[in-house]
ROLUM-771250 format. One record per atom (N, C-alpha, C): residue number from 1; x, y, z. Coordinates in steps of 0.001 Angstrom, whole numbers, plus 500000, padded with zeros to 6 digits. Atoms other than C-alpha are relative to their C-alpha. Layout:
// ROLUM-771250
+-----+--------+--------+--------+
: num :      X :      Y :      Z :
+-----+--------+--------+--------+
: NUM :      X :      Y :      Z :
...
+-----+--------+--------+--------+
***
This chain:
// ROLUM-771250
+-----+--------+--------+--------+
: num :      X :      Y :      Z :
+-----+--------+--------+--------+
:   1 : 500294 : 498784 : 500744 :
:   1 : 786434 : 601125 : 146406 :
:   1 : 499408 : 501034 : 500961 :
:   2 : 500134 : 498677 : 499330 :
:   2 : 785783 : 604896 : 148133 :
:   2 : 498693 : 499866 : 499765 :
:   3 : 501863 : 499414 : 500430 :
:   3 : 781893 : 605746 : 148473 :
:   3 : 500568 : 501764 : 500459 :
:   4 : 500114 : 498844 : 499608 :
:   4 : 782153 : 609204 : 147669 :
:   4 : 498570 : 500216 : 499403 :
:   5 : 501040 : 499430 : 500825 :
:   5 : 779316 : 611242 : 146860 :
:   5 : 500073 : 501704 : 499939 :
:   6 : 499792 : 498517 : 500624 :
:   6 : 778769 : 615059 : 145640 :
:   6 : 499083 : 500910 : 501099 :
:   7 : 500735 : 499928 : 498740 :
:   7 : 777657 : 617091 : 148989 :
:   7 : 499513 : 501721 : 499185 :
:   8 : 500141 : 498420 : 500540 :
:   8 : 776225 : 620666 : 147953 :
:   8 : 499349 : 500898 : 501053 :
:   9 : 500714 : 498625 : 499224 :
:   9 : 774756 : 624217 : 149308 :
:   9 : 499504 : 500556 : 499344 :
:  10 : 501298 : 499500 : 500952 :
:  10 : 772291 : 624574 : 146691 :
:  10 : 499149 : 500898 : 500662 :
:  11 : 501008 : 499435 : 499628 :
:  11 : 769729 : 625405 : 148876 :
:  11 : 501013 : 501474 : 500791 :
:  12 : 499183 : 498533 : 499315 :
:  12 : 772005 : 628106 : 151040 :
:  12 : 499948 : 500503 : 499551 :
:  13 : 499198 : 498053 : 501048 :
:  13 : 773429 : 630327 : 148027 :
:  13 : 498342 : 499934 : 499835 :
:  14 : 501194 : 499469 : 500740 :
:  14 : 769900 : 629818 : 146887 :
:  14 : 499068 : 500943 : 501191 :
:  15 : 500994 : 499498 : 499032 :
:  15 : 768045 : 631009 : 149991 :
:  15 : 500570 : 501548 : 500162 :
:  16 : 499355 : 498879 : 499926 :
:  16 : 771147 : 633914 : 150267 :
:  16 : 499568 : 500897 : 499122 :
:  17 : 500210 : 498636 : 501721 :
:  17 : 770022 : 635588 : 146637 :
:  17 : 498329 : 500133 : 500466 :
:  18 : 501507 : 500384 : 499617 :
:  18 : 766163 : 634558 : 148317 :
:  18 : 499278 : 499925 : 498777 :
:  19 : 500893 : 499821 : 501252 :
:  19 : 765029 : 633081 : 145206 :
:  19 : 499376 : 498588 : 500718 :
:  20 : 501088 : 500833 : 500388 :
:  20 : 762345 : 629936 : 145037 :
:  20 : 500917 : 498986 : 499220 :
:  21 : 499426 : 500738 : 500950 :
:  21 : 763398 : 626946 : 143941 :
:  21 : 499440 : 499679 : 498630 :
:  22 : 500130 : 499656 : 501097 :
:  22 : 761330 : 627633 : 141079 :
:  22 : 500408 : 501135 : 499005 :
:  23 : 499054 : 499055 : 500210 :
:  23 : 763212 : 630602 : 140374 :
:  23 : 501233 : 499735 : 499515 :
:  24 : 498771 : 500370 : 499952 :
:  24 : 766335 : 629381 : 140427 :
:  24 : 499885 : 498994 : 498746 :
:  25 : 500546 : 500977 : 500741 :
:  25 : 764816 : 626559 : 138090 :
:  25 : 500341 : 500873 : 498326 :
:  26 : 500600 : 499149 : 500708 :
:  26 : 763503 : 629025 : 135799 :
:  26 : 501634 : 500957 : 499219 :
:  27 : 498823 : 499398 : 500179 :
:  27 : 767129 : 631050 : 136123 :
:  27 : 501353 : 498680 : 498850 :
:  28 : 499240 : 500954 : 500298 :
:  28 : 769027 : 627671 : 135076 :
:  28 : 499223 : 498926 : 498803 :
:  29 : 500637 : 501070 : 500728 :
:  29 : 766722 : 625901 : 132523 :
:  29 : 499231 : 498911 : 500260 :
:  30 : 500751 : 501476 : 499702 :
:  30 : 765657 : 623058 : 134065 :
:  30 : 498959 : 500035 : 501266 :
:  31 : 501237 : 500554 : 499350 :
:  31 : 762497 : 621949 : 136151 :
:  31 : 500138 : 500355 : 502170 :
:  32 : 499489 : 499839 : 498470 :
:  32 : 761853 : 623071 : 140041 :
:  32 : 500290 : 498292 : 500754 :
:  33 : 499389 : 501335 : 499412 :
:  33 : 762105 : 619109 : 140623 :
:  33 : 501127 : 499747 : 499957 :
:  34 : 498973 : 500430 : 499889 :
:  34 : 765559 : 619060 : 139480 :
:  34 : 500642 : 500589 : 500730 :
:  35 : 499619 : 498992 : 498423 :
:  35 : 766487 : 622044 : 141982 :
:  35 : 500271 : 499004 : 501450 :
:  36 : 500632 : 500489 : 498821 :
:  36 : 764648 : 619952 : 144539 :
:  36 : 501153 : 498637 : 500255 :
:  37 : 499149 : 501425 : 500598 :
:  37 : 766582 : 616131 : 143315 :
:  37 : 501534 : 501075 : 500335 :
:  38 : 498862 : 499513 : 499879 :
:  38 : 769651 : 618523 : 143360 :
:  38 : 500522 : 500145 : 501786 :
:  39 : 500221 : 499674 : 499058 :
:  39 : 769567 : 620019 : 146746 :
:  39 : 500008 : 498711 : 501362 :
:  40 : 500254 : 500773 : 498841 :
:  40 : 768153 : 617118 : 148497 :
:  40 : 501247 : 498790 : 499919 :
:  41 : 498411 : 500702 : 500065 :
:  41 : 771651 : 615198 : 147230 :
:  41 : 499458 : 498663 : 498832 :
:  42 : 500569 : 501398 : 500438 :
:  42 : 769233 : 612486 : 145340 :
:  42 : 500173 : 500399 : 498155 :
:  43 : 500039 : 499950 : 501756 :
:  43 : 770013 : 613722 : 141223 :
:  43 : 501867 : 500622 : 500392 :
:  44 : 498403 : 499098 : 500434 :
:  44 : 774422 : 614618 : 140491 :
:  44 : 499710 : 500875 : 498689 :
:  45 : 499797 : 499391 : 501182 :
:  45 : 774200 : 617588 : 138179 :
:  45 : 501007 : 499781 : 499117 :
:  46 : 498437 : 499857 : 501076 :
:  46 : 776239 : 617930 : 134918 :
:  46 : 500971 : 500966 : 500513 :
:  47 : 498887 : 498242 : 499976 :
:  47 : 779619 : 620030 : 134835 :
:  47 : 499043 : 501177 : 499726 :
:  48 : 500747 : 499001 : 500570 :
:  48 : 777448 : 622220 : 132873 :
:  48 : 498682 : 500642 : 500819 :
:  49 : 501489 : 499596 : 499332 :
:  49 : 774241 : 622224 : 134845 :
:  49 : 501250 : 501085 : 501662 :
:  50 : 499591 : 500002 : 498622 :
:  50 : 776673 : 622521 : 138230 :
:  50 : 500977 : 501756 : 499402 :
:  51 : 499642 : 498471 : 500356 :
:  51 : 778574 : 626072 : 136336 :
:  51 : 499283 : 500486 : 500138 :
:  52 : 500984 : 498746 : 500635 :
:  52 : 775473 : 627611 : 134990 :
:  52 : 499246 : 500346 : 501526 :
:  53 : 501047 : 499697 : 498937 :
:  53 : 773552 : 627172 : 138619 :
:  53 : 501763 : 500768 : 500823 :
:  54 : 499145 : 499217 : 499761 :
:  54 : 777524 : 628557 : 140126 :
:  54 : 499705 : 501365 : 499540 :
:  55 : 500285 : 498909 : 500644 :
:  55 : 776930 : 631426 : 137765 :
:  55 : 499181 : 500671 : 500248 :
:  56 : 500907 : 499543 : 499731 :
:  56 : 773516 : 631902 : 138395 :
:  56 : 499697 : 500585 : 501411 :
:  57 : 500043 : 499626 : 498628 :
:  57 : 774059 : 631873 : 142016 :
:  57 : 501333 : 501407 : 500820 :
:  58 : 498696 : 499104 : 499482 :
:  58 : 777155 : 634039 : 141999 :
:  58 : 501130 : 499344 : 500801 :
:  59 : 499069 : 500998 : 498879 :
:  59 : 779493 : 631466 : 143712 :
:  59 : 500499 : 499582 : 499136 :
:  60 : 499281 : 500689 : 500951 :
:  60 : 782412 : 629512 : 142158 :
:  60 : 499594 : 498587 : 500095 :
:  61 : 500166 : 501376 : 500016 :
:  61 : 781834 : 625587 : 141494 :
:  61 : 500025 : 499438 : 501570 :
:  62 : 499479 : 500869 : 499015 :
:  62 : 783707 : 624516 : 144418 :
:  62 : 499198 : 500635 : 501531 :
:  63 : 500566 : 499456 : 498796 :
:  63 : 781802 : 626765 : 146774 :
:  63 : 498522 : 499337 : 500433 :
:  64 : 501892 : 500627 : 500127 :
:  64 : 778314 : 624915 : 145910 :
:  64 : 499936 : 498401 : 500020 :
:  65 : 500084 : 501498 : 499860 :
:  65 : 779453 : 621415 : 145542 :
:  65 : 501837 : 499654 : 500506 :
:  66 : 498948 : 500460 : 499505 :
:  66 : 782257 : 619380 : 147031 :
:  66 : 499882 : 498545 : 500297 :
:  67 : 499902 : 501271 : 499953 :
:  67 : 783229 : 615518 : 147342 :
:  67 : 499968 : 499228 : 501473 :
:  68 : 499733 : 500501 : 499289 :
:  68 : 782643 : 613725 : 150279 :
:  68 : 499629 : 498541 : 499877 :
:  69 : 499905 : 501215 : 499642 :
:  69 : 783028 : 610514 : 151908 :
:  69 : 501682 : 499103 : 500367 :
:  70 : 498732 : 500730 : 499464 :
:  70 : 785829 : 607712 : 152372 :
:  70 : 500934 : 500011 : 498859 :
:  71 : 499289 : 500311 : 500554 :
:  71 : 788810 : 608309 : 150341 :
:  71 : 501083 : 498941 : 500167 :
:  72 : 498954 : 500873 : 499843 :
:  72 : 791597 : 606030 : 149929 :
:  72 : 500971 : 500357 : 500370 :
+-----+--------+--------+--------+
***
């Protein structure tokens, strides 16, 4: 079986708009720990969470998260 996992640039777009990861928190509903859990690769957002922070950040999905590891 593939070990992929979900690689992101949370923190980038976020540092580009220069918000706080309580900001960004605050912008998206949920908690500056889940920013933090997000970011640091250790929590997979929902579809939903992973749009609304796209949205929030001004970037499309695929620009903020992407799949890596060993495919088959």
């Amino acid at each position: 079986m593939a070990k992929l996992h979900l690689a992101n640039r949370v923190k980038v777009a976020r540092a580009e708009k220069d918000l706080s990861q309580e900001a960004l928190a605050k912008l998206a509903g949920v908690t500056r720990q889940t920013i933090g859990s997000i970011e640091s690769g250790e929590y997979c957002p929902s579809a939903l969470l992973a749009f609304l922070l796209a949205k929030r950040l001004d970037k499309r999905v695929e620009d903020l998260f992407r799949l890596e590891g060993d495919e088959p």
